[in-house]
N, C-alpha and C positions, 0 to 999 in steps of 0.2 A: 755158680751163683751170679758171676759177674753176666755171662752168658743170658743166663734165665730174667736177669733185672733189665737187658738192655731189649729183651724180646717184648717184654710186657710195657715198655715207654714206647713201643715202636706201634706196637697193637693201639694203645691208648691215644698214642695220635692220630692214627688212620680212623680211631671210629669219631673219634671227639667234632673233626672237620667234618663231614656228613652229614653228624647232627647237627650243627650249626648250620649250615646250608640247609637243609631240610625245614626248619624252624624259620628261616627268614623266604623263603619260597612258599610256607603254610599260613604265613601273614600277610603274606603279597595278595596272592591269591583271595584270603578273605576280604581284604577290604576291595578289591574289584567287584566280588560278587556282591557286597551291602550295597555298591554304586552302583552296578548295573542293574540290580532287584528291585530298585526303589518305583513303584507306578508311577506313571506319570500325573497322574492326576493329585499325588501325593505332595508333588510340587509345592513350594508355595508363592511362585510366580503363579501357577495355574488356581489356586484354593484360591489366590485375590481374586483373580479375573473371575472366577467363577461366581465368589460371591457379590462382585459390584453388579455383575449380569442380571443374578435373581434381584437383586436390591432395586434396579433400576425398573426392573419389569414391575412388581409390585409396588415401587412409587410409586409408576406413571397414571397406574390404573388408581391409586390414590390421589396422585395430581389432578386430574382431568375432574376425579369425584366434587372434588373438594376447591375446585377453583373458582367459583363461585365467592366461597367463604375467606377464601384470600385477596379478591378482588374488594371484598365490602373493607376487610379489615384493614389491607393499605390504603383503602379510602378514607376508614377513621384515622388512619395515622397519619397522611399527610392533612387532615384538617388540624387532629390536634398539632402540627406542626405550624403550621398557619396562623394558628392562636397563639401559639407560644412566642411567635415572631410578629406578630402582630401588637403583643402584648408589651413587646422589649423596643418596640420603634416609633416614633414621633410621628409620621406621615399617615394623617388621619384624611379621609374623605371628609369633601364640603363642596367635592361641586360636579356634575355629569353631564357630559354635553355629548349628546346625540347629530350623528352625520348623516342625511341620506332619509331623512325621513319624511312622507308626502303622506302618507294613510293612515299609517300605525297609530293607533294614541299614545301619547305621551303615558299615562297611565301603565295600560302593557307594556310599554318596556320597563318602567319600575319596577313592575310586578314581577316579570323576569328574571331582572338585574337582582331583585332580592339586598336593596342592600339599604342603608341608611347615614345620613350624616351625623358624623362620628364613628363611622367603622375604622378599621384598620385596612388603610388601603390593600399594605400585603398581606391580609389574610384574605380576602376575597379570592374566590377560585373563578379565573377564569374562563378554563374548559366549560363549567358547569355554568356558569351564566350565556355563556355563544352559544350551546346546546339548546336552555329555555329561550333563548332571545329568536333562535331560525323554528322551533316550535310553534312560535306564531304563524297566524293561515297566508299573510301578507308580505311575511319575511323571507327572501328568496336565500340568503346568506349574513354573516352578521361576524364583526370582530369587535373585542374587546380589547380594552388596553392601559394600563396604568401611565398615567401621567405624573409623576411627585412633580412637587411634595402630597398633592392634595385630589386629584383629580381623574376621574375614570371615563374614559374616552371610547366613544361605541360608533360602530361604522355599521349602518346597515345598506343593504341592496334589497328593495322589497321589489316582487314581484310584478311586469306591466300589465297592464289593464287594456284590454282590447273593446270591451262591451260592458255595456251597464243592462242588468237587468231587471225590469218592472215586474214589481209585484201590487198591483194598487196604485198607493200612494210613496211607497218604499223602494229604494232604488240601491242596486247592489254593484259591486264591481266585479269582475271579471276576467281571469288572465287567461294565457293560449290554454294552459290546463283543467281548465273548467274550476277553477278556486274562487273563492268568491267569502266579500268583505264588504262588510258596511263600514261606506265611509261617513266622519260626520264634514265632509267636504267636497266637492266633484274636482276629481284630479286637473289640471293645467291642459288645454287641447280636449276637454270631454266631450266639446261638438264635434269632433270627428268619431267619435267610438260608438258602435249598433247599438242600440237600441233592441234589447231581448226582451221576447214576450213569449207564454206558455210555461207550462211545465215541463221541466228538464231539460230546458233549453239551454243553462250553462252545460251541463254534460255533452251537449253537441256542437259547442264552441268550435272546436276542433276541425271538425267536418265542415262547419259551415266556412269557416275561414279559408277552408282547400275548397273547396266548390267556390266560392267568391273569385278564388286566383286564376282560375279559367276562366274570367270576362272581367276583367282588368277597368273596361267601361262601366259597365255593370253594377261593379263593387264600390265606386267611386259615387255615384250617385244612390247607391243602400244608405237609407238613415234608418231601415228598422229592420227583424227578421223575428218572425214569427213561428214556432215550434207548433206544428196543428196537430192534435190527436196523437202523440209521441210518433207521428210518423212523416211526416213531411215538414217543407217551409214553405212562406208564402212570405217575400220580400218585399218591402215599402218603399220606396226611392224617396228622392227630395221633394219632387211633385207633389209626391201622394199619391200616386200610381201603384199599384198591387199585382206581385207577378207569382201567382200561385203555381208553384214547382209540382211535379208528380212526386209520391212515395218512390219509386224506383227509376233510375236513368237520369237523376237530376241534372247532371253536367250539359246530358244533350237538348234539356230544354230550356238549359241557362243559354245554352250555344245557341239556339232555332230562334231565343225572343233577340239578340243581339243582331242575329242576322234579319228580320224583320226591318229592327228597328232602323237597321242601313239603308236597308230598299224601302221603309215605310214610314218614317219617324213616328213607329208606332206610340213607342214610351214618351214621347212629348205632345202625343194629338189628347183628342180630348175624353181618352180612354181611361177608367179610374182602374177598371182592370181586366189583369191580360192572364185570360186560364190557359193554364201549361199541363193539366192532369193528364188529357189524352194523349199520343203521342202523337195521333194522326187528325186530329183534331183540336180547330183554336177555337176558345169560347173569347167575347170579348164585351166589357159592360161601362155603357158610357159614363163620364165623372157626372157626380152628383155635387149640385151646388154646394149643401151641408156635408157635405161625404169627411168624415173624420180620418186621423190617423192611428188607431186603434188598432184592436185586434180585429181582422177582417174576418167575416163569416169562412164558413165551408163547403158553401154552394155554389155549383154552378151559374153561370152569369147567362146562361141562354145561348143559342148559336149564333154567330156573328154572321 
């Protein structure tokens, strides 16, 4: 017996260690495999990334829709902010003084400014007033400015004026860009600015200004220019002398009467006008006692 009991503790240990090893080897093992089986995409580092990805794609395509409607809406919302602050502060408008102003009416820039004594100085937006204020045809730039306690402060830069243009009785201004303003005053220096006649003759301000710059002498003595049959010009001097340009090559027959004029004191004799149409031919038509400075016909002056 004693034999047989000490056989069977001996058995009992040898299998007992085994399984316990086995067991802790059979859990090892499982949780490597849940770890290493997991997809990656299962992640949830990865599930975030992925879904800020989609989220942002179909915002964007909603942003872009819809930006519009978010632009109006912070527009109402910084007004009503402007009233609310406008509402809570003591610095009222009572007085607007304009800088830099020669053409503009006084009127138009009211009109603009949009604003009235007794507003609230800070609620006025000034973005939105500089924006209608360079709206105007004669305003080249424009700044707006709060002065407290009480006072709105406007700097304008209006456009120059190169030529006035006749219509009748009606005289218009003129800048290098063919814009054009009625003034109800003739700007400071207006005896030096051309004198335009025809149709669509501001639109060729332009041009005529760079054709001028090539006869330097020339240009000095133009008090008028003339737009004939939307296709040419026919220039007036001080005199009163008339120097009808061709439709095409104008510069080389600005250049041909200048050199004339060296070897001939052509433009000062007693020629009312000097035809330029042909290239190879000079027409020339002597001054008339009554000869006006108007708009000059379109005919030939005869052969000289």
């Amino acid at each position: 017996m004693r034999g047989i009991h000490h056989e069977w503790a001996i058995v009992k240990r040898t299998t007992k260690t085994p399984t316990n090893r086995r067991d802790y080897d059979r859990r090892k093992k499982r949780g490597t495999m849940r770890k290493q089986g997991r997809p990656l995409w299962r992640q949830p580092m990865m599930l975030g990334a992925l879904v800020l990805l989609l989220g942002s794609g179909g915002g964007g395509g909603w942003w872009a829709w819809h930006e519009g409607l978010l632009v109006k809406v912070q527009a109402q919302v910084d007004a009503g902010l402007r009233s609310v602050a406008g509402a809570l502060t003591p610095f009222k408008l009572a007085d607007v003084t304009v800088e830099g102003r020669e053409y503009v009416e006084p009127g138009a820039v009211l009109t603009a400014l949009n604003v009235k004594t007794g507003d609230s100085l800070l609620g006025i937006d000034l973005n939105a007033a500089r924006k209608r204020l360079e709206a105007i045809d004669w305003v080249s730039s424009a700044t707006v400015e709060r002065r407290l306690p009480d006072t709105l402060y406007v700097t304008l830069k209006e456009r120059r004026a190169v030529a006035i243009w006749q219509r009748g009785s009606e005289y218009t201004l003129i800048d290098t860009n063919g814009r054009t303003v009625r003034a109800n005053r003739m700007p400071p220096g207006y005896e030096s600015l051309l004198l335009l006649g025809g149709p669509g003759a501001p639109e060729r301000v332009g041009e005529l200004l760079l054709l001028l710059a090539w006869e330097p002498a020339i240009a000095k003595q133009s008090r008028a220019a003339v737009w004939v049959g939307q296709r040419r010009w026919n220039l007036v001097l001080t005199n009163g002398t008339e120097i009808w340009l061709p439709e095409e090559d104008a510069i080389a027959a600005l250049q041909r009467a200048s050199k004339l004029d060296g070897s001939y004191k052509l433009l000062s004799r007693e020629f009312g006008v000097v035809d330029l149409r042909l290239p190879d031919k000079l027409y020339l038509r002597k001054r008339q006692a009554d000869q006006s400075l108007g708009k000059p016909s379109d005919q030939s002056a005869g052969p000289a």
